[in-house]
N, C-alpha and C positions, 0 to 999 in steps of 0.2 A: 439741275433744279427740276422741281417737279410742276407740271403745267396741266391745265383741263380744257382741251376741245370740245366746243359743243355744236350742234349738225343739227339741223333740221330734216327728219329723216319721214318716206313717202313709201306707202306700200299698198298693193290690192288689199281688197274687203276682206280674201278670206285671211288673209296672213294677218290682218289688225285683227281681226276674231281669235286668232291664235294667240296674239301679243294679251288680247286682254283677259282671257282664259286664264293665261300664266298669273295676271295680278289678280286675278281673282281668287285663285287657289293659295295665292302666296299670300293673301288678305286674310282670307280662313285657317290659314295655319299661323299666322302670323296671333291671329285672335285665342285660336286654342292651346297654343302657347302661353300665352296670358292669362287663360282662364285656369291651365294646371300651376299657376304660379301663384295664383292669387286660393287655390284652393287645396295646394300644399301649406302654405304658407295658417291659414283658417285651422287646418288641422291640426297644426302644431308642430309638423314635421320636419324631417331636417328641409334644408330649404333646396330648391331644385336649380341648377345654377344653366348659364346657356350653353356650357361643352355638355353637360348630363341631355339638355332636350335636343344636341345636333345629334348624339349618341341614337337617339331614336328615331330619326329621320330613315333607316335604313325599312323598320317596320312599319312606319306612315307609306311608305312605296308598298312593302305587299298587301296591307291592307288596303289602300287605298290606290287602283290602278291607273288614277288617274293622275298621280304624282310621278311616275314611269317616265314621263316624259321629258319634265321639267330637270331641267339639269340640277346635280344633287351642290354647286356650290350655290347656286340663284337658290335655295329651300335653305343653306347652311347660312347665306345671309340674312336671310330673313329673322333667325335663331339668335343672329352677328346682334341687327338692330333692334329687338326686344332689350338683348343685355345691354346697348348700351344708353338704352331706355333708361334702366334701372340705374345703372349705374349715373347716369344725370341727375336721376328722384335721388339720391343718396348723396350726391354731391351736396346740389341743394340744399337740402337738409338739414347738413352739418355746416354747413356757412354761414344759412340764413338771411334773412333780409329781403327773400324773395319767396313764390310763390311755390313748396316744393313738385305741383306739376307731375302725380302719379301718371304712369303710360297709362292712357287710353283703349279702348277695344275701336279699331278702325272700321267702316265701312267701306265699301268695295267702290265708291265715288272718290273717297280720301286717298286709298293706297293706291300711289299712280308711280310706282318704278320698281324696277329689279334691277341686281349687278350682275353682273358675267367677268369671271374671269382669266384664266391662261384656256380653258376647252369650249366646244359647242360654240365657236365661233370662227367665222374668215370673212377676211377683208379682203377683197378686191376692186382695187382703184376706187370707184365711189359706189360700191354696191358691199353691203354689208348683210352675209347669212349667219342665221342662228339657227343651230338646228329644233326638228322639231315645230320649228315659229315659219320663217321661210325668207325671203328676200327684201331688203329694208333697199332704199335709193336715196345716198346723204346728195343733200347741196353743199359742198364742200366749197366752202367763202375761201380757207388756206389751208395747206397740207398739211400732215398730222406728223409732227417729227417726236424721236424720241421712241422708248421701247413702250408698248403700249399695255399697261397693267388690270387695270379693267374698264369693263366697257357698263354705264347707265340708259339702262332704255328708261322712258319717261313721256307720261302722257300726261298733257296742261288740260286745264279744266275744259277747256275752248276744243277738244279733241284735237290736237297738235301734239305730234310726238320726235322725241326728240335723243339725241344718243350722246351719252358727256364721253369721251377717253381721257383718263388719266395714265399722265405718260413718263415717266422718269428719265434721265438722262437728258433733258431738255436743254439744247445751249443758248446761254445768256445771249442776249444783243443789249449790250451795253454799250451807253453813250457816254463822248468825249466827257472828260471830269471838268466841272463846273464849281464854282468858287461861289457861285451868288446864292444868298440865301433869301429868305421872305416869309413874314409871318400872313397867318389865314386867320380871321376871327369870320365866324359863322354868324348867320339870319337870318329873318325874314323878311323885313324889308327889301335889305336886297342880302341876295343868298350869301354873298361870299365879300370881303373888303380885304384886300391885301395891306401890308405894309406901305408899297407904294404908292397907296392911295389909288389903287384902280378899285373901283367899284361893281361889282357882276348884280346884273339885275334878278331875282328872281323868279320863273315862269310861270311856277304857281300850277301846274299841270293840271293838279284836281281839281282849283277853282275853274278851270276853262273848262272844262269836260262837265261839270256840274249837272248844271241844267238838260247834257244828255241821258246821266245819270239816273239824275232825279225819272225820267220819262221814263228810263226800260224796267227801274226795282217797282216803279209802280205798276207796272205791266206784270211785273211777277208778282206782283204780290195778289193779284188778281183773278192768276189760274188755279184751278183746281190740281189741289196737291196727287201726285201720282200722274196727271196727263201730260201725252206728248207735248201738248201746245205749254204746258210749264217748262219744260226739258227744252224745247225751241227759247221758250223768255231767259231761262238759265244760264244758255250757253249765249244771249245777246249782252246779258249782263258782265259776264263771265271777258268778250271780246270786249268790253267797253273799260273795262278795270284792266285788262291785259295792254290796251291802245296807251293808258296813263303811267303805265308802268314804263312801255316800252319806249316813252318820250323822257319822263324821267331817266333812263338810264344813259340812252345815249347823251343829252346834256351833261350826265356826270361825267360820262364816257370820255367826253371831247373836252371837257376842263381839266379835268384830273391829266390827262395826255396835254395840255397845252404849259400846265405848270411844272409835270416830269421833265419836260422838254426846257424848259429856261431855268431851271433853278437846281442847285446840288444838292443845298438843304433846307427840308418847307419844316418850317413848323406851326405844330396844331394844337387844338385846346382840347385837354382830354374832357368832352363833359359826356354828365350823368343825364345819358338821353332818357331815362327809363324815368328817372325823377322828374324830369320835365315836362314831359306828356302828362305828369298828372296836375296840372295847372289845365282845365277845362277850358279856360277860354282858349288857349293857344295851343292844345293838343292837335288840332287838325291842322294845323299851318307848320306846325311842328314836325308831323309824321309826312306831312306832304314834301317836306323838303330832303328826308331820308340823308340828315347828315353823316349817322353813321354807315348806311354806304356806300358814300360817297368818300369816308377816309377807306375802308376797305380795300374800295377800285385804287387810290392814292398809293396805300400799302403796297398792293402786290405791282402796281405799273411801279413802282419806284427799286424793290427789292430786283425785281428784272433787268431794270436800266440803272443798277449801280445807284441810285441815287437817295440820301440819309432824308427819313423823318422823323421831327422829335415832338413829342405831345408833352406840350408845357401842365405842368401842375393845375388843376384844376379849379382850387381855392383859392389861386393868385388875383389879385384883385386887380384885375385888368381893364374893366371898365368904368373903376371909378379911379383910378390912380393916373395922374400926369405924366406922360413920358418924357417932359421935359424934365420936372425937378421932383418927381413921387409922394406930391401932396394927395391925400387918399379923399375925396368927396363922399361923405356916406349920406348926402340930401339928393343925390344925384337918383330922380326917377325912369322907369321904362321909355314915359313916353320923352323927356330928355334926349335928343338927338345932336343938340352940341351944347358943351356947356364951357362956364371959362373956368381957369384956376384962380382962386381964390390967393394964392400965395404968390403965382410968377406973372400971375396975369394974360397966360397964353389961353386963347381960344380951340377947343379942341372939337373935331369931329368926333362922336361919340366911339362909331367902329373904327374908323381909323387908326384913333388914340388907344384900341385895345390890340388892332392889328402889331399896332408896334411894340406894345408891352408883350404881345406875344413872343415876338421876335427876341426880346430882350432880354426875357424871362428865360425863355425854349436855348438860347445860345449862352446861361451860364451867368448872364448879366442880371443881378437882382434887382427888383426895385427896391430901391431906397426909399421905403416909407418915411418920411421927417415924421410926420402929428399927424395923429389919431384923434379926429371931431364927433363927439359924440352926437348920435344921429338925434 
């Protein structure tokens, strides 16, 4: 299987000035690239495709001496992610229903990685050279197994830079095979409700961090555009949004790993997080809670450890329907937290009662809608 290491990697002043030299030059060609595609394209011309502009990368080197140095697959990627720029704009497109999102001409703030891969590179034990660039120093948290295919340099906004390998041949560690299953219905109240009625509270990250928030954008909003002291506000804002992130993830981290580990097969509610966000009042509680990647980290810890996830139907009416007898409530409001059945007379917690229709749905088992109550 194929796996992604990722390092936090440390080097002298001058070798970051080299790192970032490279994105800089790979920003501006990445831009004039864009700018001959958009003005072939104006003139009517046949259209210039990404093997035609890596085709010229050979002449961007003598004309331009300063491309000499950058290794010529780190310039042919860059040529890689324009086209598959385009080719997204055109997916889009033709599907619809979303926003088709023409590529952009990048700033040199924006473009923060380049790829390297089989040359101009050696690894030894935890010191990693590029030629040209000069000597990186990973904190290797675990070793890197598996043939390693290419290597992501990458700088966070917060100046932290960082080195992904992607590595093929990866062996599975897969766990003993497990029989139990359990449905997940999503929230906000509280984040997560299982099947068996354990309830996960929600930490809400961004409402806690809030009011430090709130103190440093007004701090930027304050400096004078172009001064150091904005650049200092920038990069405090920048470490205050990276702190919420980096609490979010590991909470997802450590749930996602605690239910891989008990269960063989979860099942999940496929929703339309995109439509959801657009309900204003619940967008920010909504994004705060980053359900979907939190199935992501789910996906791939599970595909690892052998173990099945099924995303029940979407439109399955899971929190208005009984899991006792599948009388459907269409009176049943948001703010309704438990409500009773009208036909068996059971009592239902609201996530609960969805958690198990998940389960029920997700493993094959339909709900038996009896009556349909007009709302």
């Amino acid at each position: 299987m194929r796996k992604t290491y990722k390092y936090r990697i440390y080097a002298r002043e001058q070798t970051i000035t080299k790192a970032e030299n490279w994105l800089g030059l790979c920003c501006d060609l990445y831009n004039a690239c864009l700018d001959q595609r958009i003005s072939v394209y104006r003139s009517k011309r046949e259209n210039t495709s990404g093997f035609d502009q890596a085709n010229e990368l050979r002449d961007i080197k003598d004309k331009i001496p300063e491309y000499k140095l950058i290794n010529s697959q780190v310039l042919q990627g860059v040529t890689e992610r324009l086209h598959k720029a385009y080719q997204n704009f055109f997916r889009r497109v033709q599907k619809g229903g979303e926003k088709p999102g023409f590529p952009r001409f990048k700033s040199k703030s924006r473009y923060d990685s380049f790829t390297l891969k089989n040359t101009s590179w050696k690894l030894e034990g935890r010191y990693l050279w590029i030629k040209n660039v000069g000597r990186f120093k990973m904190k290797l948290s675990r070793p890197i197994q598996g043939v390693i295919k290419t290597i992501m340099i990458q700088r966070t906004s917060t100046g932290k830079w960082y080195a992904s390998f992607s590595c093929d041949n990866v062996s599975e560690k897969r766990l003993d095979p497990n029989d139990k299953t359990i449905g997940l219905d999503m929230g906000i109240k509280s984040y997560l409700t299982d099947s068996e009625g354990n309830h996960v509270e929600n930490p809400k990250w961004l409402k806690q961090n809030q009011k430090d928030l709130r103190v440093k954008q007004r701090k930027l909003s304050r400096r004078k555009k172009g001064s150091k002291r904005r650049v200092k506000a920038r990069i405090l804002v920048a470490k205050a949004h990276e702190k919420v992130r980096n609490q979010r993830l590991d909470f997802q981290h450590k749930l996602a790993n605690e239910y891989i580990k008990k269960y063989g097969k979860i099942v999940i509610e496929d929703l339309a997080i995109q439509n959801m966000v657009k309900n204003h009042k619940l967008a920010k509680s909504i994004s705060d809670c980053a359900w979907g990647q939190f199935f992501q980290l789910l996906k791939y810890k599970a595909e690892e450890a052998g173990r099945e996830i099924i995303e029940n139907y979407r439109f399955s009416p899971t929190s208005k329907a009984c899991n006792a007898c599948g009388e459907i409530n269409n009176n049943l409001k948001l703010s309704d937290r438990q409500w009773v059945c009208l036909k068996c007379g059971a009592l239902h917690d609201r996530d609960l009662n969805a958690a198990k229709n998940i389960l029920k749905s997700g493993l094959g088992q339909s709900l038996q809608v009896l009556t349909w109550s007009s709302a």
